[in-house]
C-alpha positions in Angstrom: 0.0 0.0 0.0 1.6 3.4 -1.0 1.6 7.1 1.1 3.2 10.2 0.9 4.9 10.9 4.0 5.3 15.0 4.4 8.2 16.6 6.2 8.8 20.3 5.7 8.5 21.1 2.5 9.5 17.4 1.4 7.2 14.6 0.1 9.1 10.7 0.6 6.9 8.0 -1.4 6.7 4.9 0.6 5.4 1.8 0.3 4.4 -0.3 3.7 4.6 -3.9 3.0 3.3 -5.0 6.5 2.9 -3.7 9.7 0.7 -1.9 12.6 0.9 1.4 13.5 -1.0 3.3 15.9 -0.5 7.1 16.7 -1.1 8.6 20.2 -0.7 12.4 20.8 2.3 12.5 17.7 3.9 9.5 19.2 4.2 6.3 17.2 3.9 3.3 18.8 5.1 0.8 16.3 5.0 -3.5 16.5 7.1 -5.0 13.6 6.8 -2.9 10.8 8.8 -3.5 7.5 9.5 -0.8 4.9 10.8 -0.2 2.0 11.1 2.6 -1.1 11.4 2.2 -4.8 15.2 3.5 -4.2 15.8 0.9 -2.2 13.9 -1.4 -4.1 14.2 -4.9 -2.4 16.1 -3.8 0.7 14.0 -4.3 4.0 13.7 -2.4 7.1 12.6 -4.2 10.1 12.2 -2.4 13.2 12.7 -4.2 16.6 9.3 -3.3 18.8 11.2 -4.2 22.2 14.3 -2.2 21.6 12.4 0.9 20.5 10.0 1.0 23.5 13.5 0.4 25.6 14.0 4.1 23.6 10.9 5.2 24.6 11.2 4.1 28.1 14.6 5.8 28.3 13.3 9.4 26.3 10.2 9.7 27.5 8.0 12.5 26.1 11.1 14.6 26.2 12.7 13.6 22.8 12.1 15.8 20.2 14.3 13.8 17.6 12.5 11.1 16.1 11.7 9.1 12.8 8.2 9.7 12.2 8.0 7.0 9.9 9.7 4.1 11.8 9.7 5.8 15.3 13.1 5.2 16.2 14.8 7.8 18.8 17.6 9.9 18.4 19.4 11.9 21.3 20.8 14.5 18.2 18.9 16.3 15.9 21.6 16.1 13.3 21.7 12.6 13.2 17.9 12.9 12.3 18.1 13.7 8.1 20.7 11.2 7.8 18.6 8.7 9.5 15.8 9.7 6.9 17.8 8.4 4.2 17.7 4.8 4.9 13.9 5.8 3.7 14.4 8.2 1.0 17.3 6.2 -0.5 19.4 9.3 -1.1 23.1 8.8 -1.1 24.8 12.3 -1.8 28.3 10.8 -1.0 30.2 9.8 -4.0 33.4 7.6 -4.8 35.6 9.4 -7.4 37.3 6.2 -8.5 34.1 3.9 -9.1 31.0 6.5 -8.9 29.5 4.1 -5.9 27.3 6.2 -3.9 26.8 6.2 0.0 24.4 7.7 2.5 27.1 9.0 4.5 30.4 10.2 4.9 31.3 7.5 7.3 30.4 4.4 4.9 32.0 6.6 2.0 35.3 6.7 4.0 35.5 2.7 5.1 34.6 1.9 1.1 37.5 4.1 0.1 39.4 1.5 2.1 38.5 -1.2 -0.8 40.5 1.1 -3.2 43.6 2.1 -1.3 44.2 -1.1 0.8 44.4 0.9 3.8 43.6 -1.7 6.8 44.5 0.6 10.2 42.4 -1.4 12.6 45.4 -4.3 14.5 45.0 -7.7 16.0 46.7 -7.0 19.1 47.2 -11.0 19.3 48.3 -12.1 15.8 49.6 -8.5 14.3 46.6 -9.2 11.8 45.1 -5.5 10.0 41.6 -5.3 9.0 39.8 -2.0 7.1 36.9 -2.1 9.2 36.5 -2.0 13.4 33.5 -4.6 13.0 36.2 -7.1 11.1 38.4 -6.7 13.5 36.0 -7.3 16.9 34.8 -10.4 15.0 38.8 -11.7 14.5 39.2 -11.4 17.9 36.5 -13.8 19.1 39.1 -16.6 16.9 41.7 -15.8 19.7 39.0 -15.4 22.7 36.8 -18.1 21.5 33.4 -16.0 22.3 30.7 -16.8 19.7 27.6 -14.2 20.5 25.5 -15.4 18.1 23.1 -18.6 19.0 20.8 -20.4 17.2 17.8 -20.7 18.8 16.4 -23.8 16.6 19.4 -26.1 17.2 21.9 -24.3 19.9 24.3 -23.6 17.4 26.4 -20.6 18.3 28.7 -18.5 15.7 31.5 -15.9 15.8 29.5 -13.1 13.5 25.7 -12.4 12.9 26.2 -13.1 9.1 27.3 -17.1 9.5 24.1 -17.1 12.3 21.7 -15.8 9.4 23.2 -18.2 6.9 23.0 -21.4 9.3 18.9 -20.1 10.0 18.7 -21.0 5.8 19.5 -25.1 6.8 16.2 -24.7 9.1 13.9 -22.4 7.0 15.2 -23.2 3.7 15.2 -20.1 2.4 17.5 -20.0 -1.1 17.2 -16.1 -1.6 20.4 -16.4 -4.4 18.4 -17.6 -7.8 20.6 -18.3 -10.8 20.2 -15.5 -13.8 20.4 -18.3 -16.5 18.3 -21.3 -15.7 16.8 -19.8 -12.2 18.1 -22.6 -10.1 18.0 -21.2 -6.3 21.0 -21.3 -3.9 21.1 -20.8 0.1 24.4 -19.3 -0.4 25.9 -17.0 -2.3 29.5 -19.1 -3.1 27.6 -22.2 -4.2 25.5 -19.7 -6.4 29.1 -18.8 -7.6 30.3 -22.0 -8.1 27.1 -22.8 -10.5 27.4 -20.2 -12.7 30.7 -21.5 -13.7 29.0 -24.8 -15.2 27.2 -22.1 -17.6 30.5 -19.3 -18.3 32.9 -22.7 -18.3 35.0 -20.7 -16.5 37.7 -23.0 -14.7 40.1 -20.7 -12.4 41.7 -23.1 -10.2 44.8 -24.5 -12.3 47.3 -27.4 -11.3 50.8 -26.4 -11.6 52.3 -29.5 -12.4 50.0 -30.8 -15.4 48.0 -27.5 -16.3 44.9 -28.5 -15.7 42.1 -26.6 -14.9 39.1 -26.8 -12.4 36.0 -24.8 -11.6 36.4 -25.4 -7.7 39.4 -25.5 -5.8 38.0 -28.7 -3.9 38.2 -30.7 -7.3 42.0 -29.1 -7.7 42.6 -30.0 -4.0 41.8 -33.9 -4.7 43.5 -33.7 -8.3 46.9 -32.7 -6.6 46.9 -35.4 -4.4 47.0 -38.2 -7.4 50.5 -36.3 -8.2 51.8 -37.1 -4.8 51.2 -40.5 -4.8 
């Protein structure tokens, strides 16, 4: 269902997918609502209901910053209109060497990272240098052995959020990676990889000693071992 939403002199079209809201004296109180824009096109936005009553709880009526479309709280007003953007889809931040475009400064500054192999975040432990502080607080939990991140199907507990999200896919069996050729459906993005190869032929794993070539380095792995024999 679409709506305009109006701020200032702005209009934002947006499309709410699912999702109960209910307005009290200009307040939102919001329970699991998903949203997304025609910039962001299939990018979702799902708002916790228990951490932003925690916000509520903790503001009060006396926070004047807030999202009035997904009700989250902010303690500065400045952070506010870049906030908005997540909605809007605007990204006024550009990279001069590959024209990628970014919301803000910040993810503008950690992406020019990827072009000047600048990595200035150190494993204290193994002298190891990542580009991001989020890489390096999940290398860390290798040498501590702390793994956050549970499964609450199976118990299953992981090192970063993203290998918790792709172990939920082995219970749900959710394949969100489709091939482009012949529409076959992966639950993860390297297998989806690897397939594509069987269409392209492409074969970049090589064996030095006989020159031939493979499409996974498994089947190169296996291959080497019938020279050592």
């Amino acid at each position: 269902r679409a709506f305009i939403f109006k701020r200032r002199d702005q209009e934002y079209p947006v499309w709410l997918i699912h999702g109960t809201t209910r307005i009290q004296n200009n307040k939102k109180t919001i329970q699991s609502v998903t949203l997304t824009t025609n910039c962001l096109k299939t990018q979702k936005h799902s708002i916790d209901s228990q951490k932003l009553e925690k916000q509520q709880k903790a503001y009060g009526d006396e926070s004047p910053f807030s999202c009035e479309l997904c009700g989250k709280f902010f303690s500065c007003k400045g952070v506010l209109p870049v906030h908005m953007r997540i909605h809007t889809g605007e990204k006024p931040f550009t990279c001069e060497t590959c024209g990628k475009c970014f919301s803000d400064r910040g993810s503008l500054i950690k992406h020019m990272r990827t072009h000047t192999g600048e990595k200035p975040f150190r494993c204290d432990t193994c002298g190891k240098c990542f580009s991001l502080t989020g890489q390096l607080t999940s290398h860390i939990r290798t040498h501590t052995g702390v793994k956050p991140f549970r499964c609450e199907t199976c118990a299953k507990c992981f090192f970063v959020r993203v290998s918790l999200t792709e172990h939920m896919r082995t219970h749900t069996g959710e394949k969100p990676y489709p091939c482009e050729t012949c529409g076959k459906c992966f639950s993860y993005i390297f297998y989806l990889i690897i397939h594509i190869r069987t269409h392209t032929g492409d074969n970049p794993f090589i064996c030095e000693a006989c020159g031939k070539c493979f499409s996974q380095s498994g089947s190169l792995t296996k291959h080497m071992k019938a020279h050592h024999r």
